[in-house]
MARPAGU-545708 format. One record per residue (C-alpha): residue number from 1; x, y, z. Coordinates in Angstrom, 3 decimals, padded with zeros to 6 digits. Layout:
# residues N
{NUM; {X; Y; Z}};
...
***
This chain:
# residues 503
{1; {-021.163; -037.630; -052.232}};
{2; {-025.055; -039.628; -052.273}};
{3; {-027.449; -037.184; -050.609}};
{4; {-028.007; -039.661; -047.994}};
{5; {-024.022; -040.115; -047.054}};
{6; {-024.136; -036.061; -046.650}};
{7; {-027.355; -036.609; -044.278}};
{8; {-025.467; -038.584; -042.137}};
{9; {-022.336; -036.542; -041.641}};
{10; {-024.500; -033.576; -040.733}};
{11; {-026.229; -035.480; -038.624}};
{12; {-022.915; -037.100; -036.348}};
{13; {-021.618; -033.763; -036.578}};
{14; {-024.769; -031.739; -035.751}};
{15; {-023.544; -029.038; -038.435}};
{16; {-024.127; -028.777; -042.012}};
{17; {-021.433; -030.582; -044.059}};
{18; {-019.011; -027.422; -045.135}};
{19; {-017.212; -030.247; -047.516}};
{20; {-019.798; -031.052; -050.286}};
{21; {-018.347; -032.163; -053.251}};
{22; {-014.816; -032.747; -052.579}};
{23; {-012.835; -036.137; -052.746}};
{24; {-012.802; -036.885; -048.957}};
{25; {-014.137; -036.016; -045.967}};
{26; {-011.758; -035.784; -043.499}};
{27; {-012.636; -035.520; -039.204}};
{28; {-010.155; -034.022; -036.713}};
{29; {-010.230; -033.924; -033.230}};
{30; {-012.435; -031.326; -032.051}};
{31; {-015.108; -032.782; -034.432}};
{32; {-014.703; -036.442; -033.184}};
{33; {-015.078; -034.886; -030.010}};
{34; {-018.011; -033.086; -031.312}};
{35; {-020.359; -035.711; -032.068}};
{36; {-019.525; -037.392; -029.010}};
{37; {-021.479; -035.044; -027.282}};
{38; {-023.880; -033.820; -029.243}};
{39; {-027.974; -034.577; -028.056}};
{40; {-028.890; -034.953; -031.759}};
{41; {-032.663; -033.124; -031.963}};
{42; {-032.317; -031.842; -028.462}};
{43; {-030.585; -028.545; -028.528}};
{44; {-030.338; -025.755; -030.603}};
{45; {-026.692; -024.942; -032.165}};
{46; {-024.448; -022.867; -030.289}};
{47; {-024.157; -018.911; -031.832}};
{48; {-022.258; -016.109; -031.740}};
{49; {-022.307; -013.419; -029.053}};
{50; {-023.907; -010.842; -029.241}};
{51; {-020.306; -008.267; -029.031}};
{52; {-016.620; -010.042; -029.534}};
{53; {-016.205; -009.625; -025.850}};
{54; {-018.506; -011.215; -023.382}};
{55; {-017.114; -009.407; -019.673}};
{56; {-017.053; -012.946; -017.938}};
{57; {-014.133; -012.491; -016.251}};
{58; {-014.750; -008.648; -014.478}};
{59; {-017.672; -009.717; -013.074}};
{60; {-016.230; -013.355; -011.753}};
{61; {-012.945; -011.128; -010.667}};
{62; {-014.743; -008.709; -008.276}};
{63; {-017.482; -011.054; -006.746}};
{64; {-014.491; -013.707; -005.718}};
{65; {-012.332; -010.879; -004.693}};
{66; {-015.468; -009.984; -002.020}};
{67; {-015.955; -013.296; -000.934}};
{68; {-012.450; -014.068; -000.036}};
{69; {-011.853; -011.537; 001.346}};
{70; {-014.900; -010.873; 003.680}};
{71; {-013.523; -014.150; 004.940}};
{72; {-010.158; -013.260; 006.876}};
{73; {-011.766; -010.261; 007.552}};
{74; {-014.340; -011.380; 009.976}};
{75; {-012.459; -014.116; 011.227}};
{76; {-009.768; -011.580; 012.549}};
{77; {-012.727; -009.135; 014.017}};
{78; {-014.314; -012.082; 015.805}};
{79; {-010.896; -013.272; 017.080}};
{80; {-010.471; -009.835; 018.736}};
{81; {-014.239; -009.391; 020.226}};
{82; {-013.693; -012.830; 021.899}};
{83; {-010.043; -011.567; 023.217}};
{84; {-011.976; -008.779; 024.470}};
{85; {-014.574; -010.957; 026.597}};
{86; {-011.176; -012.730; 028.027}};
{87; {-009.168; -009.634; 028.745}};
{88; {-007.293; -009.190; 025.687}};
{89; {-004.134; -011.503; 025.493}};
{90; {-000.068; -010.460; 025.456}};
{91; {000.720; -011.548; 021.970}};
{92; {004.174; -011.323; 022.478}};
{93; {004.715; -013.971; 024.744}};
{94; {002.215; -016.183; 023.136}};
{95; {004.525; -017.168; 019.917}};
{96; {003.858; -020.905; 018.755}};
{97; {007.886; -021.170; 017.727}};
{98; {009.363; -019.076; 021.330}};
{99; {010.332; -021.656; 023.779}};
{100; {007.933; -022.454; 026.511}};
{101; {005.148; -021.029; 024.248}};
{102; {003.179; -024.436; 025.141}};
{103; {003.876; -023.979; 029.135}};
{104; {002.663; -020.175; 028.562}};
{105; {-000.691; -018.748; 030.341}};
{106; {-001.296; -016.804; 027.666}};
{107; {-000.611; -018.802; 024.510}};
{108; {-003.503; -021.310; 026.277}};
{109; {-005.735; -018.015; 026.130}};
{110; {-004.993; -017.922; 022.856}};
{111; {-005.647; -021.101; 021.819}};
{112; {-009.378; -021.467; 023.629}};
{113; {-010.371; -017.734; 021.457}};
{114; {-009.103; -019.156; 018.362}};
{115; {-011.368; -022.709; 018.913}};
{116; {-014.175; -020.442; 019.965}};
{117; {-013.599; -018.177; 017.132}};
{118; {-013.403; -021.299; 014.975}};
{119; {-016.812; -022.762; 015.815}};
{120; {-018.479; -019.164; 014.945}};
{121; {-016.229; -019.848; 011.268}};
{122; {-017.966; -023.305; 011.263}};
{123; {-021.354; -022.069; 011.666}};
{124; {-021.379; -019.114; 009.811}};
{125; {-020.147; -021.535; 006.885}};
{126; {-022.801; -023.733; 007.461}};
{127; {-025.528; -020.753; 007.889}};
{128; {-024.835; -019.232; 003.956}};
{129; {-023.808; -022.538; 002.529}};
{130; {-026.591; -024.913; 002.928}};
{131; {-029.530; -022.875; 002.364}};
{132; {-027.354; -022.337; -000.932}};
{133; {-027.557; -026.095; -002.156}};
{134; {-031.031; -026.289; -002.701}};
{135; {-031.331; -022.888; -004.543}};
{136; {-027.783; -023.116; -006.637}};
{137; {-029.803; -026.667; -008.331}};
{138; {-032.732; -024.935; -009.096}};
{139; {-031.564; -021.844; -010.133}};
{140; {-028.947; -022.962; -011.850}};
{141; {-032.009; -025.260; -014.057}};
{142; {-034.298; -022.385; -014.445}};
{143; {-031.029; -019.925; -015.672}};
{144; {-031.522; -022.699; -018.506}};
{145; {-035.146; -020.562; -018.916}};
{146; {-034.503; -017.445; -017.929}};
{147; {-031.086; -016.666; -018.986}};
{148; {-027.913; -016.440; -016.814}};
{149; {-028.381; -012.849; -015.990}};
{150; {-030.704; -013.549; -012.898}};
{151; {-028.747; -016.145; -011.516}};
{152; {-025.693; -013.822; -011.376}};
{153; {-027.837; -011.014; -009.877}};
{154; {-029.389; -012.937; -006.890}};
{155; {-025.374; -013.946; -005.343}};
{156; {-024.253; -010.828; -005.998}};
{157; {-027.332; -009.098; -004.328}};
{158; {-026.804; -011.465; -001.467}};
{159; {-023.435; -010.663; -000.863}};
{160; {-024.077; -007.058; -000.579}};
{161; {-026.811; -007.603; 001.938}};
{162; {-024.766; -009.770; 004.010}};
{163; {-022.175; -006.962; 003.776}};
{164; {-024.184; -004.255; 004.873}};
{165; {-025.538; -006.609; 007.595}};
{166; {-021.599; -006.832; 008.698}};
{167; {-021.645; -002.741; 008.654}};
{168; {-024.210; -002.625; 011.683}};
{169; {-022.904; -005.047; 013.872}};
{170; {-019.803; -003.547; 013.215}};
{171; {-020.932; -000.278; 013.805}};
{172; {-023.067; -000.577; 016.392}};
{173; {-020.555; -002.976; 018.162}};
{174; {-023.694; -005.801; 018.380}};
{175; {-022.808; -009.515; 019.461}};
{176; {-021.417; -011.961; 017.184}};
{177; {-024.567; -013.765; 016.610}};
{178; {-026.723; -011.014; 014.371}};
{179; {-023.418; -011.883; 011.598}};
{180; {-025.602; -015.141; 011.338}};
{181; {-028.594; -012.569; 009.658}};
{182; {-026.208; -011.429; 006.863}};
{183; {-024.674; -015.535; 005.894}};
{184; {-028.568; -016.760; 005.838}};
{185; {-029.656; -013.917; 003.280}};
{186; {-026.373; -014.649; 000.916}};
{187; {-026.940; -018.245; 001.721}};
{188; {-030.912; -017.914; 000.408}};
{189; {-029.909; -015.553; -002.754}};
{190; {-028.102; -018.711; -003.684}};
{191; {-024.404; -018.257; -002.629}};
{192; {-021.209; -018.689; -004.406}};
{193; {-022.570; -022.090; -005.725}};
{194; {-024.992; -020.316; -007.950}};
{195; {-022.762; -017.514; -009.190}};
{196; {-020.669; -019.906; -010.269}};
{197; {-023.382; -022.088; -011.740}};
{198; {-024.160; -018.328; -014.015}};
{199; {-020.446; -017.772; -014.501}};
{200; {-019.358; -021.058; -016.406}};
{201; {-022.936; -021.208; -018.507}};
{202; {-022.176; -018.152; -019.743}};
{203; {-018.873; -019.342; -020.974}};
{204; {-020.139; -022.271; -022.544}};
{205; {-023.088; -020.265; -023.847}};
{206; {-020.806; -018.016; -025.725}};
{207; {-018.055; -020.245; -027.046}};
{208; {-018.028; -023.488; -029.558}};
{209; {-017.181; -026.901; -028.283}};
{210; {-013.465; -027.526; -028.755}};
{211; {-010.047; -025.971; -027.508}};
{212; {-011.138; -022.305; -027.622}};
{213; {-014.229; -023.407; -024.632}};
{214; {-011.307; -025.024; -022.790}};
{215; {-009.334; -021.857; -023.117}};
{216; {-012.038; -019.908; -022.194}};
{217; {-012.890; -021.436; -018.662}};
{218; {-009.508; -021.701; -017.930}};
{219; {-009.144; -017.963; -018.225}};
{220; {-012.085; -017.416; -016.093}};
{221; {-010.767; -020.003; -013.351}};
{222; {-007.417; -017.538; -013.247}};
{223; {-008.764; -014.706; -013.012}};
{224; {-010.775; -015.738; -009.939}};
{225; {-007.595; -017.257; -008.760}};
{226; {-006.451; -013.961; -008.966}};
{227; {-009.246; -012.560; -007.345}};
{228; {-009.170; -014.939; -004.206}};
{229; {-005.356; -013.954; -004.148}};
{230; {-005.657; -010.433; -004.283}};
{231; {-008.518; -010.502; -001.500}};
{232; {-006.289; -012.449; 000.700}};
{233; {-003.567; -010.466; 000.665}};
{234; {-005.412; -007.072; 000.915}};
{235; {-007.046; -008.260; 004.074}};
{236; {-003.952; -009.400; 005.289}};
{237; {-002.275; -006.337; 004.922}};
{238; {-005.303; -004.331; 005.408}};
{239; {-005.820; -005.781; 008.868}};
{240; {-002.826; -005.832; 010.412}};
{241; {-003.297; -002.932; 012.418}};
{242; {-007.007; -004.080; 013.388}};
{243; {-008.947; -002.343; 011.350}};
{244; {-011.772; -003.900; 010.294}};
{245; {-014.441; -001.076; 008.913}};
{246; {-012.385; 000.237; 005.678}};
{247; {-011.737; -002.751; 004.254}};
{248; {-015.737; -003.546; 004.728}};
{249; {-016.900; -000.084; 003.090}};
{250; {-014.383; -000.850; 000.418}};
{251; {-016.302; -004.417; 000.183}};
{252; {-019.262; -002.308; -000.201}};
{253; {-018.202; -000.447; -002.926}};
{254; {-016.943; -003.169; -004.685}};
{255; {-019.727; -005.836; -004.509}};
{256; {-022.198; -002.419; -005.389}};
{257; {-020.143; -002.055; -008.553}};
{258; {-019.758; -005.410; -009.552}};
{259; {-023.662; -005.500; -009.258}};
{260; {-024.111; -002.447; -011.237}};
{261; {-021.787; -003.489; -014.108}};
{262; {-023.920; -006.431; -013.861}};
{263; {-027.034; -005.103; -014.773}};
{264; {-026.035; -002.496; -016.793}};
{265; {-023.437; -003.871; -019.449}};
{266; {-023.260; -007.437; -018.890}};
{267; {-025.064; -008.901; -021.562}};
{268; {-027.553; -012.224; -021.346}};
{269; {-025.700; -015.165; -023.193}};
{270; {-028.856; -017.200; -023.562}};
{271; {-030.429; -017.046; -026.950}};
{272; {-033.920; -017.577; -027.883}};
{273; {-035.476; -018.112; -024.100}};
{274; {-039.020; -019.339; -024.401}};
{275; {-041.916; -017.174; -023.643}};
{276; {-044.640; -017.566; -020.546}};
{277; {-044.101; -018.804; -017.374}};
{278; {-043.048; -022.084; -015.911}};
{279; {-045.788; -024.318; -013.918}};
{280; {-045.323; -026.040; -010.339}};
{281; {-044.883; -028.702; -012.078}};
{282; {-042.511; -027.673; -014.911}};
{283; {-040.224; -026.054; -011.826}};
{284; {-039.763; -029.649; -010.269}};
{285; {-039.101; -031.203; -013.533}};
{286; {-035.930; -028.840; -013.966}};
{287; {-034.989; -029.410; -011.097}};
{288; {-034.647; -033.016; -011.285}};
{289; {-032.668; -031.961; -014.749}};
{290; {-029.701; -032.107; -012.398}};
{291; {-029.903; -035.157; -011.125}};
{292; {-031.026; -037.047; -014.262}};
{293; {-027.544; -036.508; -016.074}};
{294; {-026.355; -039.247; -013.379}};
{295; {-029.515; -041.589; -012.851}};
{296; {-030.487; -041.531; -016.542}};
{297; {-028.793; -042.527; -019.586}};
{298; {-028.629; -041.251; -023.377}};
{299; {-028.471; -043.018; -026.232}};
{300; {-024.743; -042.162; -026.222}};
{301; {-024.235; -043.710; -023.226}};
{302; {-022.753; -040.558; -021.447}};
{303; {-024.203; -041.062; -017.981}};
{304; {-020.853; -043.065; -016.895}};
{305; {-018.643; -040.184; -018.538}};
{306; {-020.539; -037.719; -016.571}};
{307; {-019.863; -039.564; -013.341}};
{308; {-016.679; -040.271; -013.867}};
{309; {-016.132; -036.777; -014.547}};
{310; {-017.804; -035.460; -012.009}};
{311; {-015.980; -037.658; -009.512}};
{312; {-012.588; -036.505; -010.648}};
{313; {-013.618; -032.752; -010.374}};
{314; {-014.857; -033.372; -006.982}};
{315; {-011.552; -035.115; -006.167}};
{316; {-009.399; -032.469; -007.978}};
{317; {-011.255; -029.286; -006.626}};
{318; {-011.938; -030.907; -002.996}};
{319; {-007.856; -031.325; -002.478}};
{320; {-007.100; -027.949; -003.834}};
{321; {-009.534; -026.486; -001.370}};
{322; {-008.861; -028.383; 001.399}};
{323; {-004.425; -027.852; 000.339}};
{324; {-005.539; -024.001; 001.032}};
{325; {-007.439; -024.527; 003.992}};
{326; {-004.779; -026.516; 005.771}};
{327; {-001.610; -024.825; 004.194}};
{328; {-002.118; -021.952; 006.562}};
{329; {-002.028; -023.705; 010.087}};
{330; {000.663; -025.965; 008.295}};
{331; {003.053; -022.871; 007.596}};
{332; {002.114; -020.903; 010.861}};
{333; {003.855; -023.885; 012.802}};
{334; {006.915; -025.242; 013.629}};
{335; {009.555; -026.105; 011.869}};
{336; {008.637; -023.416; 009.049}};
{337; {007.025; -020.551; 011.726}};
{338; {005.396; -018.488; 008.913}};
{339; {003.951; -015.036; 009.606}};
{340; {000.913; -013.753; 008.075}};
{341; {002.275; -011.681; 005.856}};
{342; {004.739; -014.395; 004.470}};
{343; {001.837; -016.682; 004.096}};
{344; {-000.185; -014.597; 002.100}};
{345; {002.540; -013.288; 000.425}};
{346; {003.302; -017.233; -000.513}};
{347; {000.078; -017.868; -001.724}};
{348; {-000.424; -014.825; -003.902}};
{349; {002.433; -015.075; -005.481}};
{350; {002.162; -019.231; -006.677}};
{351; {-001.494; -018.226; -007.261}};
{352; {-000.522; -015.318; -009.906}};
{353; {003.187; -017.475; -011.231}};
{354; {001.188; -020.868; -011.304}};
{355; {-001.800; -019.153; -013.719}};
{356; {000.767; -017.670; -016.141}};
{357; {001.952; -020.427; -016.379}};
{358; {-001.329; -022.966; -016.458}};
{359; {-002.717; -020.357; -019.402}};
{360; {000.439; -020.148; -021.591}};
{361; {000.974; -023.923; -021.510}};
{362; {-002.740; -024.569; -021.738}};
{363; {-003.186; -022.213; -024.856}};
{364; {-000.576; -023.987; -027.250}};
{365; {-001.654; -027.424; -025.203}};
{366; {-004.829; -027.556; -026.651}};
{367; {-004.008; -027.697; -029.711}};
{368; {-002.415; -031.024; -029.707}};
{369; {-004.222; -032.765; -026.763}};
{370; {-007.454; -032.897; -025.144}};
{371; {-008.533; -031.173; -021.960}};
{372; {-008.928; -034.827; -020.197}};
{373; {-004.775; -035.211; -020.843}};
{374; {-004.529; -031.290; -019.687}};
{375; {-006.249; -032.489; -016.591}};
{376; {-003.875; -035.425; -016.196}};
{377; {-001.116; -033.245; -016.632}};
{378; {-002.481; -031.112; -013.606}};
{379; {-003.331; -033.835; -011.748}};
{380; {000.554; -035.344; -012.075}};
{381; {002.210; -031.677; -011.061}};
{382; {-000.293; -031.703; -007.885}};
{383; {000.747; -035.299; -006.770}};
{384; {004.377; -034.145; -006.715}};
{385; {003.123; -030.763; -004.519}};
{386; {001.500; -032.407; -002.040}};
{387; {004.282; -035.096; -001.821}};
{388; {007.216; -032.790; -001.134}};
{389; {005.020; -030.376; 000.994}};
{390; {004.117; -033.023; 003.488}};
{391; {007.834; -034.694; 004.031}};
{392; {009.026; -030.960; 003.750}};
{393; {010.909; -030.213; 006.636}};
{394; {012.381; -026.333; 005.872}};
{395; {011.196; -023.032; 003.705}};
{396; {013.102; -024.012; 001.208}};
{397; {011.831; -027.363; 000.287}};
{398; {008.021; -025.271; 000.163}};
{399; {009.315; -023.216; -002.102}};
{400; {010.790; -026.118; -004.332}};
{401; {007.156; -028.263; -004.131}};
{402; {005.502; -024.930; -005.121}};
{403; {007.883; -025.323; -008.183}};
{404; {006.495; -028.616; -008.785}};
{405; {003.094; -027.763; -008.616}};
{406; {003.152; -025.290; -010.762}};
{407; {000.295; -026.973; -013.049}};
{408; {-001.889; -028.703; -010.524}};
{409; {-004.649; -026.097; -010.488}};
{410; {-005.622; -026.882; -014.407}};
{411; {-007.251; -029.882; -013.540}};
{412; {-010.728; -028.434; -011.840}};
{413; {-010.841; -025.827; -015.045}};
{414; {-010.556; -028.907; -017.691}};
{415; {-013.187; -030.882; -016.239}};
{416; {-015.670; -028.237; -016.190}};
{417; {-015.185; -027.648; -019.797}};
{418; {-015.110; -031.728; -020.241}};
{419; {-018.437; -031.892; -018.456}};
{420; {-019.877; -029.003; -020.692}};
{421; {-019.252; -030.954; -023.796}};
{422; {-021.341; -033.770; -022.528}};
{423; {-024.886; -032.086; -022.739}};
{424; {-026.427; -030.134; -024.681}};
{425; {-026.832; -026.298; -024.469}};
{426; {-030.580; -026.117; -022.903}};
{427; {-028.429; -028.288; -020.241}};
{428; {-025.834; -026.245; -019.344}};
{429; {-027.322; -024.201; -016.152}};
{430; {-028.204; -027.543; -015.055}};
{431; {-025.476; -028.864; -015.511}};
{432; {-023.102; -026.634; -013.758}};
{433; {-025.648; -026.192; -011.202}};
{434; {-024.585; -029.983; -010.426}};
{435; {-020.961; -029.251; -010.209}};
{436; {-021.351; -026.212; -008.208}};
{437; {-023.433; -028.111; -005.640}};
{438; {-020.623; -030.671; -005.005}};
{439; {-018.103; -027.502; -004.480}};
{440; {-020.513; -026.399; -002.051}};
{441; {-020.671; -029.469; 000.084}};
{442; {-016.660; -030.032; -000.659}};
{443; {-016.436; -026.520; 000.817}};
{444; {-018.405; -027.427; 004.143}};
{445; {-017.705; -031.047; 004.995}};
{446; {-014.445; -031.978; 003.465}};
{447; {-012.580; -028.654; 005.432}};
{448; {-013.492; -029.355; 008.323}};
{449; {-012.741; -033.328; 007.578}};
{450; {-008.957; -032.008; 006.656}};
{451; {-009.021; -030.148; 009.540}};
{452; {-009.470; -032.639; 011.971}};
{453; {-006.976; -035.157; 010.479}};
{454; {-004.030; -032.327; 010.430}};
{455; {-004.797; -031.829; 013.846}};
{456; {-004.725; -035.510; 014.814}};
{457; {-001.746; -035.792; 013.393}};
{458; {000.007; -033.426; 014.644}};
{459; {001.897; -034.982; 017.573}};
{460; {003.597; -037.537; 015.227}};
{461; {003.564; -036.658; 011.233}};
{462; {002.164; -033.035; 010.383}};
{463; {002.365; -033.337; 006.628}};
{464; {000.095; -036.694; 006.562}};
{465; {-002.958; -034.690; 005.158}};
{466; {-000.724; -033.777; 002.387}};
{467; {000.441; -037.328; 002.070}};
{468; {-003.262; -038.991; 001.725}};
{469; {-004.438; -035.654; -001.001}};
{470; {-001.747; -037.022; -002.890}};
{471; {-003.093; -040.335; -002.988}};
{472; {-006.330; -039.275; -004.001}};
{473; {-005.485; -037.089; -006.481}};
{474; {-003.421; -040.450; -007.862}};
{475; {-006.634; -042.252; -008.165}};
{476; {-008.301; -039.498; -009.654}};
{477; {-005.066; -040.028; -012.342}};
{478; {-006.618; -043.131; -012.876}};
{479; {-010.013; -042.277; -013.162}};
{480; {-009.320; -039.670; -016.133}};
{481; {-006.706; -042.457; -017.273}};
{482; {-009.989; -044.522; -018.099}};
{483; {-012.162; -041.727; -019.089}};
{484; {-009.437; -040.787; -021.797}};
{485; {-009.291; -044.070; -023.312}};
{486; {-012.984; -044.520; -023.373}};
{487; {-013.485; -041.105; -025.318}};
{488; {-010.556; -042.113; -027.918}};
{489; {-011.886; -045.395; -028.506}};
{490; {-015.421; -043.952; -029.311}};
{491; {-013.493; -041.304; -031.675}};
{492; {-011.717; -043.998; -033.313}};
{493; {-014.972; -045.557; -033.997}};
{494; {-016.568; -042.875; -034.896}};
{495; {-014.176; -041.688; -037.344}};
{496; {-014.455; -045.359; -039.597}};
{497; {-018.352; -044.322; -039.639}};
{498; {-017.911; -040.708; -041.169}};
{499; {-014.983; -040.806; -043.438}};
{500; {-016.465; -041.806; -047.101}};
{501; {-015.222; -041.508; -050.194}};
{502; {-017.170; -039.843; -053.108}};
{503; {-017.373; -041.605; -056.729}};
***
């Protein structure tokens, strides 16, 4: 092969040419895909970690598991100190499916302490999630110069302060407002937004571009499936009997030894970081890293793949989110009259079946087809949930649309590892810091949006939030129908450049 022939494939390829000297040089997938996304003379190669197993997924597992369940938790202790300001209220006769429960004193009670109890939700949502926005973009660019390490520390120091927070107004039996301290420190340490921003640039930092970085995030998003079900159903069962203060030493414990596994054997996955520190004026430049991969294009012309896949992980992670959020009031009502224990129960259980499933498929998946069809495949199965669940009329036919679904959560996991083929490794932090911001806002706005529409609704088609998710999530379809065909063409084209024949 002519020296200069050679050049070329290394450069398309961004690797030295392993095939010198034989007949014919012939590309696959994962290296079409490859030098689709490579910033040639921007970013050093990707390495080996430093052991065979980086512990991604126990750290991910137990700071998920906190957050989810602090959640329930505090909503059920502020539902009972605003009972207690109204007298208490007779549950029994205050049952949502017993006749007359709408003509009954106290099932009125009831309702006005759960929309008071709601707005506290609202706010305290708002207090540790906005603050969060501005610091998960910048910390998520400067993990890109510091490592990943800090960026995981700061949530999960955050969390722990809110929780102790939680212990004294618990303890001391203070009003409901000094709860607001605890969400403003998490939401200043940088929130879930950030942790996640640390979690997934690790993962790309320690795997190569191709199936086994699909795998890899797809593991991670299971496991903190499996975290957020296991934290819901603990403080389900955990509080049935009001109590409130075990289950918040336990969160404690748990956040304290997440943190300390943290500092002590989780490794830093960034290689290499440069030494000094950054200026003023260096800090805004990263910052404005994550908003550059949309405003300004590459050579490659990757800005439009970027927002298209952005868009379609917004879409895809937005309607899972907002499914959960809704699911709950959906179940607790008429004609299905779900208790909390069945609910949880429910979820748990399609969270744990559906991720069994979503990894085995996805593992021999990905060896044939690309994590844009994966997400197509996801997106399909969640169109068919959200279709039978809102014209669902009985138990049964909930349990028969969970069948359906069975695949719909791969979709948010695909496009994250989509997205972190598109830049370069000095990116990543940035990146993800991107994506994690839109989860944030999806995670304020968009619930309550849902929220409102189920409850307009109500008097005259329940399901209809299910029906219109399932319409978006059909456009997204679309969307990743287009960004498919876009990044086969350019492999198609690519692959007439680099195959050559030697004399």
């Amino acid at each position: 092969m002519p020296a200069h022939t050679e050049d070329l494939v290394e450069k398309l390829h961004g690797v030295p040419n392993p095939i010198r000297g034989s007949t014919e040089v012939e590309t696959t997938e994962e290296d079409e895909c490859t030098s689709l996304i490579q910033n040639e003379g921007k970013s050093r190669m990707w390495s080996p970690p430093l052991r065979w197993y980086v512990p991604v997924e126990p750290v991910a597992f137990g700071y998920i598991c906190c957050i989810v369940m602090t959640l329930p938790l505090i909503q059920f202790y502020m539902y009972d100190k605003i009972a207690e300001g109204y007298g208490g209220v007779n549950k029994t006769t205050a049952d949502p499916c017993s006749p007359g429960a709408d003509n009954s004193s106290d099932a009125k009670l009831e309702a006005k302490i759960q929309s008071k109890a709601a707005d506290y939700t609202i706010f305290l949502i708002f207090t540790s999630t906005f603050p969060g926005i501005l610091q998960t973009i910048l910390l998520g660019s400067l993990s890109d110069r510091y490592g990943r390490k800090l960026s995981m520390l700061l949530p999960i120091s955050g969390l722990l302060s809110k929780l102790i927070v939680y212990v004294f107004v618990f303890e001391l039996d203070l009003p409901l407002g000094y709860l607001f301290i605890g969400n403003a420190i998490e939401g200043f340490s940088g929130g879930f937004g950030t942790m996640l921003t640390a979690i997934f640039g690790c993962a790309a930092d320690i795997t190569p571009v191709g199936s086994k970085r699909g795998f890899r995030m797809a593991v991670i998003q299971a496991v903190m499936s499996l975290g957020s079900a296991s934290g819901s159903l603990v403080a389900g069962i955990w509080t049935e009997e009001d109590n409130f203060k075990q289950p918040l030493y336990f969160l404690i414990a748990l956040s304290s030894a997440t943190l300390l596994f943290t500092i002590f054997i989780f490794p830093e996955t960034r290689r290499d970081l440069p030494k000094g520190s950054l200026t003023v004026k260096e800090h805004f430049k990263l910052l404005k890293r994550s908003i550059q991969f949309y405003t300004k294009d590459t050579p490659d012309k990757r800005r439009w793949k970027l927002i298209v896949s952005l868009m379609t992980f917004f879409t895809s992670f937005s309607v899972e989110l907002i499914k959960a959020t809704v699911l709950t009031l959906y179940l607790l009502a008429t004609p299905f009259c779900w208790g909390k224990i069945q609910i949880t129960g429910y979820t748990a259980a399609r969270t744990i079946i559906d991720w069994i499933c979503i990894l085995g498929l996805t593992y021999f998946l990905l060896r044939r087809f690309s994590e844009v069809t994966i997400a197509i495949i996801g997106c399909v199965s969640n169109v068919l949930f959200l279709a039978l669940l809102g014209c669902a009329q009985s138990s049964v036919l909930v349990i028969v649309a969970a069948a359906f679904g069975i695949f719909s959560e791969a979709a948010p996991a695909m496009m994250r590892s989509v997205m972190s083929k598109l830049v370069s490794p000095d990116e990543q932090g940035a990146m993800f810091a991107s994506v994690s911001t839109m989860e944030m806002v999806a995670s304020t706005v968009l619930g309550i949006a849902a929220t409102v529409i189920y409850k307009a609704s109500l008097s005259f088609f329940p399901g209809l939030i299910f029906v219109i998710l399932a319409g978006v999530i059909f456009i997204t379809v679309l969307m990743l129908g287009a960004l498919s065909y876009s990044l086969k063409k350019s492999s198609s084209q690519l692959s007439q450049t680099i195959t050559v024949t030697v004399d």
